[in-house]
C-alpha positions as CSV (number, residue, x, y, z in Angstrom):
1,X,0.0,0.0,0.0
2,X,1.0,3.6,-0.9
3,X,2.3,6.0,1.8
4,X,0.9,9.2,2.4
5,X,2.0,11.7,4.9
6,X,0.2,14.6,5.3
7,X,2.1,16.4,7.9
8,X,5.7,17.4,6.2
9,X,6.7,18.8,10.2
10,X,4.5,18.9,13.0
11,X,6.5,20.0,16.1
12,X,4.3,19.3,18.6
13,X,3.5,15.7,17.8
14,X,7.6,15.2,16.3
15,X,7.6,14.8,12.5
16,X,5.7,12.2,10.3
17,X,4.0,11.2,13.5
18,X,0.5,11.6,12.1
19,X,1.8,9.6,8.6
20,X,-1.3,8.8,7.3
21,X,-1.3,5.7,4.7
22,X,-3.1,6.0,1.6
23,X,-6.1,4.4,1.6
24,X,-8.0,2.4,-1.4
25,X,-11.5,1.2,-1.6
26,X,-10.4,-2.4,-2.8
27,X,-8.4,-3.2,0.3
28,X,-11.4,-2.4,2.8
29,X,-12.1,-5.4,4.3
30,X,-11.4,-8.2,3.0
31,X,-7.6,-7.6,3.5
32,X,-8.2,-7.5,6.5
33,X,-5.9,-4.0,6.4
34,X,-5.0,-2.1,9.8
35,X,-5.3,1.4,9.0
36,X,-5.3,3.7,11.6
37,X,-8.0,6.1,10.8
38,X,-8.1,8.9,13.9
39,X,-4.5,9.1,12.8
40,X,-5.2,9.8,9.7
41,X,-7.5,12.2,10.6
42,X,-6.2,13.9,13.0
43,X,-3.1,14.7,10.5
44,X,-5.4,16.5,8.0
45,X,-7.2,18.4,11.1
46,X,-3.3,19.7,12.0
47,X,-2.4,20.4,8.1
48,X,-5.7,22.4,7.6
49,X,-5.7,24.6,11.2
50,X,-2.1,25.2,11.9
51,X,-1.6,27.9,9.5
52,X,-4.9,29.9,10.1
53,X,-4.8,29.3,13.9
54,X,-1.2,30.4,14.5
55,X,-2.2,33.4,12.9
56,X,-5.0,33.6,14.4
57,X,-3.9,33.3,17.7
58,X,-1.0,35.8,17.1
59,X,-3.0,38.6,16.1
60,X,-1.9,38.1,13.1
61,X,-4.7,36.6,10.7
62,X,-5.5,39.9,8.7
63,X,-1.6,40.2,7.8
64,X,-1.2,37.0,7.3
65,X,-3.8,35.6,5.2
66,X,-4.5,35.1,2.1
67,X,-6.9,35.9,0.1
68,X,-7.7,34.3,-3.3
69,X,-10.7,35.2,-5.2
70,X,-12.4,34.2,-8.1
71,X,-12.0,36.3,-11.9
72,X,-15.7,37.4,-11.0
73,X,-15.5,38.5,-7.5
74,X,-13.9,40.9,-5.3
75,X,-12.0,40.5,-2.2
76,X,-14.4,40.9,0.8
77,X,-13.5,41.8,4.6
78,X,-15.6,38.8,5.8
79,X,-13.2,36.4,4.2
80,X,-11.2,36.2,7.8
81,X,-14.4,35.6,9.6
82,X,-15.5,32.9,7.1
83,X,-12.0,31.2,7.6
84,X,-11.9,31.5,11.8
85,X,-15.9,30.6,11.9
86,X,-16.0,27.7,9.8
87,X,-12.8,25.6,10.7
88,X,-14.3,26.4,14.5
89,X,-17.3,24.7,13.5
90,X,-15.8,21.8,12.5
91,X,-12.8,21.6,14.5
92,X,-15.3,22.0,17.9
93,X,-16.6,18.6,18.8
94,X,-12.6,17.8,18.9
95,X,-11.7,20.9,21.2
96,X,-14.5,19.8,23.3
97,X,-13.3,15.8,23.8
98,X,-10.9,14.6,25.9
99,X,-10.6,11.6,24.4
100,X,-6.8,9.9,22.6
101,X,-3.5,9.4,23.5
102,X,-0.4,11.8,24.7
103,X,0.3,13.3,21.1
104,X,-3.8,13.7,20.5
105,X,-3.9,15.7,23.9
106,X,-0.8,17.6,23.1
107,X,-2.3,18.7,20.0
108,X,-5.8,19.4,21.4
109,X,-4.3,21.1,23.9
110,X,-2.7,23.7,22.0
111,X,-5.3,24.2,19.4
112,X,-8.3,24.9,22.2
113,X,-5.6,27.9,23.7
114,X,-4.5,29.3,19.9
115,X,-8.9,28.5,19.3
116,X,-9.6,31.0,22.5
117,X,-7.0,33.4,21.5
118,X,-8.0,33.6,17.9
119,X,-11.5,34.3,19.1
120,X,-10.1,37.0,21.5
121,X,-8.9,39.0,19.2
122,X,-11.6,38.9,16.4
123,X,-14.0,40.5,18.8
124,X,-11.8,42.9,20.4
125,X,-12.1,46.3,19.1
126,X,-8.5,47.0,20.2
127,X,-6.8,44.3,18.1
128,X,-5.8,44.3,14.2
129,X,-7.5,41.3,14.3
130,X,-10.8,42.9,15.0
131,X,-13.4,41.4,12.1
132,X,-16.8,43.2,13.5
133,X,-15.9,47.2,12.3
134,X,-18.3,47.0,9.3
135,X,-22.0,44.9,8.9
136,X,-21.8,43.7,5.2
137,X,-24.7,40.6,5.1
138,X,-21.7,37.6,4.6
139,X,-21.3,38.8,8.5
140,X,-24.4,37.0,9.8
141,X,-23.3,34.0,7.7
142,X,-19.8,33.4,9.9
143,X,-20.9,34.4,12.7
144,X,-23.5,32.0,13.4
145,X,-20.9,29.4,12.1
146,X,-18.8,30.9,15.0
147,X,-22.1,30.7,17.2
148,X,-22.2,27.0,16.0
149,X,-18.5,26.1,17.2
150,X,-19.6,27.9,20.5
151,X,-22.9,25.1,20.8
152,X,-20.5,22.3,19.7
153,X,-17.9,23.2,22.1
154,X,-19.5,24.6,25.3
155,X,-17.0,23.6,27.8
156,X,-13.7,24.1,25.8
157,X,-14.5,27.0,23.8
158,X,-16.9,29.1,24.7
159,X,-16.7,28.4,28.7
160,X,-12.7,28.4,27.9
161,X,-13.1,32.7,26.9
162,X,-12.3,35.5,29.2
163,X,-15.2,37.1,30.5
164,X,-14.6,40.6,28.4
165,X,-13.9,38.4,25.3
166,X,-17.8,36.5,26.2
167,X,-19.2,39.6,26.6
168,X,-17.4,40.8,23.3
169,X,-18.4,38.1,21.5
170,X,-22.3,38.0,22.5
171,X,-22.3,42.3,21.5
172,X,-21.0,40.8,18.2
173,X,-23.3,38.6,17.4
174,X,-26.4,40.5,18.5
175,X,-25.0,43.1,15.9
176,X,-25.8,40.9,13.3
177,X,-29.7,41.5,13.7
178,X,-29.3,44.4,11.7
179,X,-28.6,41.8,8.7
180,X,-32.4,40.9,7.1
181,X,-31.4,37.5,5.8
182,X,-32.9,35.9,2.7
183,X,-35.2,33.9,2.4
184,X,-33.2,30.6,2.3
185,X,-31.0,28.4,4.2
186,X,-29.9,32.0,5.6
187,X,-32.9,32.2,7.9
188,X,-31.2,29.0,10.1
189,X,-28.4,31.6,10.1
190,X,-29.6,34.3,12.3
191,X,-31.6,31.3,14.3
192,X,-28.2,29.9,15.0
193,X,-27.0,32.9,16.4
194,X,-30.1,32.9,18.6
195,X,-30.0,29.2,19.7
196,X,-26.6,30.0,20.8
197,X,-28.0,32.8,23.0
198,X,-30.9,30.7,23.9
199,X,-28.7,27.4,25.6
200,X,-26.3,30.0,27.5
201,X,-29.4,31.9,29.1
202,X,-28.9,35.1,27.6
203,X,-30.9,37.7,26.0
204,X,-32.3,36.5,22.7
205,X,-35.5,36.8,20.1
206,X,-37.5,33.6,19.9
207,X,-38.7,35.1,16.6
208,X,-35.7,35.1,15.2
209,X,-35.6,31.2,16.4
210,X,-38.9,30.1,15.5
211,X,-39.7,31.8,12.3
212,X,-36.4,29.4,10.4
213,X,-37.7,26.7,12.1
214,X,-41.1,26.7,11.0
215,X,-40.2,28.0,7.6
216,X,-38.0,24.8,6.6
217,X,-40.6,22.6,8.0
218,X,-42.8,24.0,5.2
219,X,-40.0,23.4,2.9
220,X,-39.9,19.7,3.3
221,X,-39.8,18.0,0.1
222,X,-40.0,14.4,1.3
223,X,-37.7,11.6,1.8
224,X,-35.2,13.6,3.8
225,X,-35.1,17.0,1.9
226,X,-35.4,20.1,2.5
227,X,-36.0,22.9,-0.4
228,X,-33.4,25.6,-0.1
229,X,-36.5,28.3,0.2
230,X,-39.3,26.6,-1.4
231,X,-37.8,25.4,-4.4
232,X,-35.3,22.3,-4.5
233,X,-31.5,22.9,-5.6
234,X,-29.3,20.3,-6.8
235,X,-26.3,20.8,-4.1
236,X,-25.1,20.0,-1.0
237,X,-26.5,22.8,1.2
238,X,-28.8,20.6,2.8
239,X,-25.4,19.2,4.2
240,X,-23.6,22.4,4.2
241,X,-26.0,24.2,5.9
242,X,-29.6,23.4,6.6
243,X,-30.0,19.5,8.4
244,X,-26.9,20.2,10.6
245,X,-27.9,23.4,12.1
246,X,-31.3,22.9,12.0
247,X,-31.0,19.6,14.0
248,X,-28.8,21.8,16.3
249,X,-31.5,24.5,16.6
250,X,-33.9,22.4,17.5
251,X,-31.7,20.6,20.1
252,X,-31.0,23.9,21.7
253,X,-35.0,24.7,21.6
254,X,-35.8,21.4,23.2
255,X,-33.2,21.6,26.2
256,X,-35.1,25.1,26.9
257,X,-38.7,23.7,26.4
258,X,-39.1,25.9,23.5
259,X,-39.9,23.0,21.2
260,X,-42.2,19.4,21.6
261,X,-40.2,16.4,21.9
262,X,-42.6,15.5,18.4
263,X,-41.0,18.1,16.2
264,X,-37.4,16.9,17.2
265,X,-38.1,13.1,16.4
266,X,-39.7,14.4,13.0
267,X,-36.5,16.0,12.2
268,X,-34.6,13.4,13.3
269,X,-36.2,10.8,11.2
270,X,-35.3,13.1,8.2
271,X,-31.8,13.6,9.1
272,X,-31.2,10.0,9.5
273,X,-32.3,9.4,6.3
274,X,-30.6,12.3,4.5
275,X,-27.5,10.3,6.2
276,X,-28.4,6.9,4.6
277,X,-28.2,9.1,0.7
278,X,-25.1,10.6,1.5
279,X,-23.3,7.4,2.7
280,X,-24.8,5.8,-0.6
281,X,-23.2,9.1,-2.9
282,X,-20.1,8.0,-2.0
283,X,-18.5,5.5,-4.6
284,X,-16.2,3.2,-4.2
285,X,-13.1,5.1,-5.3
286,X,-14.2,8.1,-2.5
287,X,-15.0,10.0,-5.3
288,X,-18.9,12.1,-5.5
289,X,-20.6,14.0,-7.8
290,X,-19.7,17.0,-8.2
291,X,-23.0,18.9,-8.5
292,X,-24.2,22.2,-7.7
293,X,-23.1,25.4,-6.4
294,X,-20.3,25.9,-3.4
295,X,-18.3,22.8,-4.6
296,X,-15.2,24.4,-3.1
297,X,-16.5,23.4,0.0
298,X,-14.8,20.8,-0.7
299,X,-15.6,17.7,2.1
300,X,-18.0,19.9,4.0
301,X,-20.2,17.9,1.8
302,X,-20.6,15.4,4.1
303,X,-20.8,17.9,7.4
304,X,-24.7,16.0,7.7
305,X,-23.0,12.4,7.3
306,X,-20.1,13.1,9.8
307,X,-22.4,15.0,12.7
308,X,-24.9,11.9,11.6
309,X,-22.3,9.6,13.0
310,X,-21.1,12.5,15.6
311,X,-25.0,12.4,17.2
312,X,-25.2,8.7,17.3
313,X,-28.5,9.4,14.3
314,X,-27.1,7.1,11.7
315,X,-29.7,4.7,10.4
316,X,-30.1,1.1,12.4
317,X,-28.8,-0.3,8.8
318,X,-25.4,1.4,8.3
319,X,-22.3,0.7,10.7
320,X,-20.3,3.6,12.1
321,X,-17.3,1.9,10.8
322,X,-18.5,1.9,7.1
323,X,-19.3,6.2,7.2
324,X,-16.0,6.4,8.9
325,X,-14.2,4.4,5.8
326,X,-16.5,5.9,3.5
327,X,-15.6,9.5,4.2
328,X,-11.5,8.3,5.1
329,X,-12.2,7.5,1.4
330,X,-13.3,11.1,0.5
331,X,-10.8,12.7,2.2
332,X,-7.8,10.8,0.5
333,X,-8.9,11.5,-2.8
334,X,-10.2,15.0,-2.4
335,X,-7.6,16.4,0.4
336,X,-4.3,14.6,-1.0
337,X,-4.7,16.0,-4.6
338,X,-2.1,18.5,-5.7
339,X,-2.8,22.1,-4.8
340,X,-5.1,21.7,-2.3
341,X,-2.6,23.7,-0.2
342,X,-0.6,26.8,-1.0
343,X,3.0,26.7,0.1
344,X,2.7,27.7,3.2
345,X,-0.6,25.3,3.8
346,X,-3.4,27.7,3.3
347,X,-6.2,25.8,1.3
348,X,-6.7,26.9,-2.2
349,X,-9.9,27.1,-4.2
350,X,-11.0,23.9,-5.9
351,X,-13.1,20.5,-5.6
352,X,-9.9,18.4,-6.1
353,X,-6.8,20.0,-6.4
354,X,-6.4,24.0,-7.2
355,X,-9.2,25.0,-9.6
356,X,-10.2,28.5,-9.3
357,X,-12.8,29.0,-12.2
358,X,-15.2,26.2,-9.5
359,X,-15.4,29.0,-7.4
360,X,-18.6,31.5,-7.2
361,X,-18.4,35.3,-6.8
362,X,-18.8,35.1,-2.9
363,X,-15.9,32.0,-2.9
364,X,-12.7,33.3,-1.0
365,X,-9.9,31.5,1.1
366,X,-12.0,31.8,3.9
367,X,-14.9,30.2,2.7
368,X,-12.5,27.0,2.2
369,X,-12.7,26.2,5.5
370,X,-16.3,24.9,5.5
371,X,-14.4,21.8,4.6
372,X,-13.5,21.5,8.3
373,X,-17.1,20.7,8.9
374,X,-16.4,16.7,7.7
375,X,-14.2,16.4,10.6
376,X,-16.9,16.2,13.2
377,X,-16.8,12.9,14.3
378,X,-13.2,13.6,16.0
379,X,-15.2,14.5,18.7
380,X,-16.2,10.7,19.1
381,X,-14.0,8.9,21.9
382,X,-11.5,6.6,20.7
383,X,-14.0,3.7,22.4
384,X,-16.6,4.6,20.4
385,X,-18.0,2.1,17.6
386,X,-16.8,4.5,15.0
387,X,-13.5,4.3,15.5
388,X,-12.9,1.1,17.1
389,X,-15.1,-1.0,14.4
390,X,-13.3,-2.8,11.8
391,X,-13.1,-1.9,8.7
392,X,-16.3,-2.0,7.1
393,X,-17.0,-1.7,3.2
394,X,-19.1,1.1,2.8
395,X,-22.7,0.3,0.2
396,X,-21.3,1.3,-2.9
397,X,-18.5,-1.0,-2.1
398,X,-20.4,-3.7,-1.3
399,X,-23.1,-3.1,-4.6
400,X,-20.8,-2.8,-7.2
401,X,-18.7,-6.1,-5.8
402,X,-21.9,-8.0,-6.5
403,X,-23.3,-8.2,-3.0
404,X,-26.9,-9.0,-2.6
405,X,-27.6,-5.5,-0.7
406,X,-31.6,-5.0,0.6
407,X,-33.3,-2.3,-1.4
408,X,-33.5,0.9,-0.9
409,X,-36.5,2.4,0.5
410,X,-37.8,5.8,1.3
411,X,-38.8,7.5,4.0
């Protein structure tokens, strides 16, 4: 089997100590192959964060970023809060375990101080860093992705801040109500921000909760999709967006009696199945379609699939251990491709290597780190089924070897 190493030097865990092997679909299981997955992960966690938390966490982001843009679009200030929201969203189930061994911990470690430093100085008007001096509407966007890491992280992240950077941080994101969102996925944006308010009992506007809520229950479309507005779209934001935050919305409503135990199960059926397609898009290469808008994203894709597994709400009929060979499977062939990474390991625009004409007007380095968001299931202990499962072929493996599979049904 091929070698792989994503991490060239990593100080704090001594260099090539993440080496993460290649991985193909062929040799999952029946080689019976010992691959050590959370290793693999955790490598591409460290090659995607150090650069932007480092600088982050220095004060430095603004300096030290940069910024590629699409031929069509124009370099925009939110592109630092895009980068420092999303890879918090998807690095914040991992800040927030205290699961793995000494080099895991190490790591951790210093990622939830540079994490809690970074933060510090994006909401403090006194820093370079400072990302809140203006109210263009891509603000509400990342900063209910930053209100997300704070849900997903209570105890490591948000708990973790000063008590001037909290009190920062919450006048920051109440100034995003002056943002009217569309009428879209962006709705579940300012409820984020809300929910967040909501679980840590302060001042919030159930409106601003309930109305998103309500609004994508009406855009149901049946068997585990939701219309993004009332008509469907033919992309990933119900994985991007929509099912993730809106099962965390509702969460945070039913832990404050805002919402019936009925409603959550209803979306919780849906989400389970939305799981079941995306496990199935996956072939057996890791490779899958690549269709719609916000492509760049690259494995954010699968943000539904790895909080799916994350929540414990896969379906009875799929093993944690296939998703987590499934989406190893992504990452390899999406993440390893040639110019994912700039020189100095900032990510780059593309779906699988560096391909700047995939990326819309509003695509910029920050929105890259979306991709972040298929990390989630780090924050499983290493116990967990997940990642102490065998390897388990994944549906499409197991269909297109000939295997007499059950049918698909609906829901």
């Amino acid at each position: 089997m091929n070698r792989r190493n994503f991490l060239k030097a990593a100080p704090l865990l001594g260099a090539g100590a993440l080496a993460a092997p290649r991985l193909q679909a062929a040799d999952i299981p029946e080689g019976g192959v010992s691959i050590d997955h959370r290793r693999y992960w955790l490598n591409l966690l460290d090659q995607i964060s150090r650069p932007l938390l480092e600088a982050g966490s220095a004060g430095q982001l603004k300096s030290s970023m940069p910024v590629e843009t699409t031929t069509e679009s124009k370099i925009k200030p939110s592109t630092y809060l895009e980068g420092v929201g999303r890879l918090l969203a998807g690095i914040a189930p991992w800040l927030e375990s205290d699961s793995g061994g000494t080099a895991e911990i190490e790591l951790r470690n210093r990622y939830r101080n540079q994490a809690v430093a970074t933060v510090a100085a994006i909401v403090d008007p006194r820093s370079p860093d400072y990302l809140f001096d203006h109210m263009e509407p891509q603000m509400l966007v990342d900063a209910a992705f930053l209100a997300h890491a704070f849900l997903r992280a209570p105890r490591r992240l948000w708990q973790s801040l000063p008590t001037q950077t909290q009190q920062q941080a919450v006048s920051c994101l109440q100034a995003t109500r002056e943002v009217n969102p569309y009428y879209s996925n962006w709705l579940l944006f300012s409820a984020m921000i809300e929910a967040f308010l909501l679980a840590n009992d302060l001042p919030f506007d159930i409106m601003r909760i309930n109305l998103p809520v309500k609004k994508h229950q009406e855009w149901y479309l049946g068997d585990g999709i939701y219309g993004d507005g009332e008509e469907f779209h033919w992309d990933y934001y119900n994985s991007f967006v929509i099912q993730p935050m809106l099962m965390d919305i509702a969460t945070a409503m039913r832990d404050k009696n805002k919402i019936s135990g009925e409603e959550v199960e209803t979306l919780n059926r849906r989400f389970s199945r939305y799981a079941a397609i995306q496990e199935r898009l996956i072939s057996p290469e890791g490779t899958y379609p690549a269709i719609g808008r916000s492509i760049a994203y690259r494995m954010g894709a699968f943000q539904h699939l790895s909080q799916a597994a994350l929540q414990h709400r896969l379906p009875d009929d799929i093993k944690p251990a296939q998703v987590r060979c499934a989406l190893t499977a992504v990452m390899d062939r999406q993440m390893t491709a040639p110019g994912t990474f700039d020189k100095n390991g900032w990510l780059q625009i593309g779906f699988c290597g560096h391909q700047n004409a995939l990326g819309e007007y509003y695509i910029s380095t920050g929105s890259l780190y979306l991709c972040s968001t298929g990390l989630l299931a780090l924050g499983l202990p290493v116990e967990d089924s997940f990642w102490a499962g065998d390897e388990e072929p994944w549906t499409a493996v197991k269909i297109w070897k000939g295997e007499n599979l059950p049918a698909d049904h609906a829901l």
